[in-house]
C-alpha positions as CSV (number, residue, x, y, z in Angstrom):
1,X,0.0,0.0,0.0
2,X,1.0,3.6,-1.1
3,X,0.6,5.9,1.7
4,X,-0.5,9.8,2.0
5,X,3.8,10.7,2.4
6,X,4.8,8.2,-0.2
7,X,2.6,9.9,-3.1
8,X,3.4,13.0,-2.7
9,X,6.9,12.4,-2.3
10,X,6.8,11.4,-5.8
11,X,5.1,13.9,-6.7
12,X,7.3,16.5,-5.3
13,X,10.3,14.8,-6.4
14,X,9.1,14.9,-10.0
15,X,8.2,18.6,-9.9
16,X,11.7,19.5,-8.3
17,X,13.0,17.6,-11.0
18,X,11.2,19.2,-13.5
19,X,12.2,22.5,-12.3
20,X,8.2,23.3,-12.4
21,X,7.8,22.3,-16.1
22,X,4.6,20.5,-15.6
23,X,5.1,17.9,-18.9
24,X,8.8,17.4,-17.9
25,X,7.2,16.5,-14.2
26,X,4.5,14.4,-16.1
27,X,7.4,12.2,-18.0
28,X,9.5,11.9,-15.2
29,X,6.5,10.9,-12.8
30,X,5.9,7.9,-15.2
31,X,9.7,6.8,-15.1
32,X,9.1,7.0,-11.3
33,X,6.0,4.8,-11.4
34,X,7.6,2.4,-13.7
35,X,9.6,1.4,-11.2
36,X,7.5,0.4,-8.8
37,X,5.2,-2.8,-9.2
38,X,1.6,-2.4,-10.9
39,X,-0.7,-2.5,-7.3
40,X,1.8,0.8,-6.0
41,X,1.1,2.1,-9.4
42,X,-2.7,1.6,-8.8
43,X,-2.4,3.0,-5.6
44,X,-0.7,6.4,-6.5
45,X,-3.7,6.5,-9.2
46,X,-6.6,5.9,-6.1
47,X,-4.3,8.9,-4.4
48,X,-4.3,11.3,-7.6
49,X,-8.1,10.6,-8.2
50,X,-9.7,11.3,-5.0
51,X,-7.7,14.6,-4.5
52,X,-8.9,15.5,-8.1
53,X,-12.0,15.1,-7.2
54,X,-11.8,16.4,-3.8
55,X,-10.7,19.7,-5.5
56,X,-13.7,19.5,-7.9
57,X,-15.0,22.8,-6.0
58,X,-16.8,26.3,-7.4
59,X,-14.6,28.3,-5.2
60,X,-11.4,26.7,-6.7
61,X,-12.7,26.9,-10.3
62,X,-13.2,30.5,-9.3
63,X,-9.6,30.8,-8.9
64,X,-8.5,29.1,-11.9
65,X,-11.1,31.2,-13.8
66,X,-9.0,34.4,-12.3
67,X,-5.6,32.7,-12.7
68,X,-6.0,31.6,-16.1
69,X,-8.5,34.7,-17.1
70,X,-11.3,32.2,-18.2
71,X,-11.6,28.3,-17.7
72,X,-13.6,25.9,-19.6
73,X,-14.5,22.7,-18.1
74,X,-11.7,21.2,-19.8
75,X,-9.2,23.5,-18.5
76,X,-10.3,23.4,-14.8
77,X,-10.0,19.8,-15.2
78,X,-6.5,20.4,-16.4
79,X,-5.9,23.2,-13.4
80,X,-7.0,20.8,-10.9
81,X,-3.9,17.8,-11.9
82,X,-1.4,21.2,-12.0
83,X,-2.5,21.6,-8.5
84,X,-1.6,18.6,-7.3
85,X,1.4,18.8,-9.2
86,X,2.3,21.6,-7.2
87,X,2.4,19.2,-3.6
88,X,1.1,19.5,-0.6
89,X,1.1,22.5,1.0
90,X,0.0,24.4,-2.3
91,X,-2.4,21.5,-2.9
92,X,-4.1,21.3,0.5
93,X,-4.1,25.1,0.9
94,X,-5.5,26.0,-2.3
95,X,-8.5,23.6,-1.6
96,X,-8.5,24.6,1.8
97,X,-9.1,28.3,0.9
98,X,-8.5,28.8,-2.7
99,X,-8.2,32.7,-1.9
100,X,-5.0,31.6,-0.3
101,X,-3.3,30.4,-3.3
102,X,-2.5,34.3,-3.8
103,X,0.0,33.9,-1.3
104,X,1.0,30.3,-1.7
105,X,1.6,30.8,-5.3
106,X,5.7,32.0,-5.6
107,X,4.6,33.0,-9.6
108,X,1.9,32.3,-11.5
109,X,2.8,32.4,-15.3
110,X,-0.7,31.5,-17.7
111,X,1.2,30.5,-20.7
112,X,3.3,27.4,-18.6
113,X,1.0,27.3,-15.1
114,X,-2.4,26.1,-14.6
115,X,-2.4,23.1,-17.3
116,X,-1.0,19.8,-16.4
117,X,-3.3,17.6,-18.2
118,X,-0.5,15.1,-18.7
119,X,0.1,14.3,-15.1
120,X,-3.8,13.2,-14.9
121,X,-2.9,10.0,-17.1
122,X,0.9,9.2,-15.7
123,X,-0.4,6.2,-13.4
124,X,-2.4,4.9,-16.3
125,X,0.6,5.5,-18.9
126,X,3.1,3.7,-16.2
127,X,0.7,1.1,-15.7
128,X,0.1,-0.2,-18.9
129,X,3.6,0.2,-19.7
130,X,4.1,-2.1,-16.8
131,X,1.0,-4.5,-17.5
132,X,0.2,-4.1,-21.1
133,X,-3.5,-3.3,-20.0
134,X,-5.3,-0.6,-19.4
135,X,-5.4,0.5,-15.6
136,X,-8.7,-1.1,-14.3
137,X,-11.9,0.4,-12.6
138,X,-9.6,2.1,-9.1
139,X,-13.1,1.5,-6.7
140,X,-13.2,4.9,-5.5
141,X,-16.2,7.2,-5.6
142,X,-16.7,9.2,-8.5
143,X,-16.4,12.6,-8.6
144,X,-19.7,14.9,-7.7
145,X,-22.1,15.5,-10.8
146,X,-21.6,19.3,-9.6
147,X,-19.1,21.3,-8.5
148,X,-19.2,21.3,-4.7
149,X,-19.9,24.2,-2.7
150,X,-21.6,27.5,-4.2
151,X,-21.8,28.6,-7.6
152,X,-20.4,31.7,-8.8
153,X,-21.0,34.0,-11.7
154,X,-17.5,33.8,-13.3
155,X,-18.0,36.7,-15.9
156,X,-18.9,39.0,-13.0
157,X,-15.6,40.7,-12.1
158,X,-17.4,41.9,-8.9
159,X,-18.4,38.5,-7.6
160,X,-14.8,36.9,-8.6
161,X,-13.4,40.4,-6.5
162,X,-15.7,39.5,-3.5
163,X,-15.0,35.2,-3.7
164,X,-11.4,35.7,-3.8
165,X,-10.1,39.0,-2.7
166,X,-6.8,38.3,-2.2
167,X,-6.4,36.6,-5.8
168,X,-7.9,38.9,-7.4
169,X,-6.0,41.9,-6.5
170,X,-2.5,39.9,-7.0
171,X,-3.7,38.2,-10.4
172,X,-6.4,40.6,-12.1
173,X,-3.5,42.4,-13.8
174,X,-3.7,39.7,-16.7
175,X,-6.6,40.8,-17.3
176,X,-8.2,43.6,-20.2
């Protein structure tokens, strides 16, 4: 059994690596996975897919809506693997509070940050490189049909200001 530590060691060793270049962190996560046996790589996958789905949140996609200026379902889907990407502290913070990522975020750039689709499919890529299968069904519970938590109005400026003060006054500057 992976525990809590153990994932996001590899996960922070992989970023480090990576120098913060989310697909250099995605290929060397896989290299890291590949070395462990198929149930660890399982494991790490049960890890990565409850904490995307814990962070499946209006609040948060509020803050990848101000980070990125705009975010499509797709690309809060994409947000949500950078974030765990980013490790622990960042990771639990952000969902915590996602107003706090103003101040746990060193530097946010749009064109590199934000997108780390490629780490949402290293477990699978490592496990059927390992198996030649495709990863089965992990048993966890899916993510909620919703967003959780209250819905906000991301084209109003004013209600983004008021959700996340803190993020909006350090990241509206990308904006018109």
């Amino acid at each position: 059994m992976m525990d809590e530590t153990e994932f996001w060691e590899l996960i922070d060793g992989s970023r480090e690596t990576a120098e913060g270049d989310p697909e250099e962190q995605a290929d060397l996560l896989v290299d890291r996975l590949l070395a462990l046996d198929p149930e660890m790589v399982l494991d790490f996958a049960r890890h990565f897919e409850a904490r995307y789905n814990r962070a499946y949140t209006w609040d948060l996609w509020a803050a990848a809506w101000v980070l990125l200026d705009g975010a499509s379902d797709d690309a809060f889907d994409f947000f949500r693997c950078w974030l765990i990407g980013q490790g622990r502290e960042v990771y639990e913070g952000g969902v915590h509070d996602p107003d706090s990522l103003a101040d746990l975020l060193d530097d946010f750039d749009e064109e590199f940050d934000g997108d780390a689709e490629e780490l949402g499919y290293a477990a699978d890529e490592a496990y059927e490189q390992l198996t030649g299968t495709v990863a089965p069904d992990l048993g966890i519970p899916p993510a909620p049909p919703e967003p959780v938590g209250t819905p906000v109005d991301f084209e109003n400026e004013r209600a983004l200001a008021e959700r996340l003060p803190r993020l909006w006054e350090r990241f509206k500057d990308g904006r018109d």
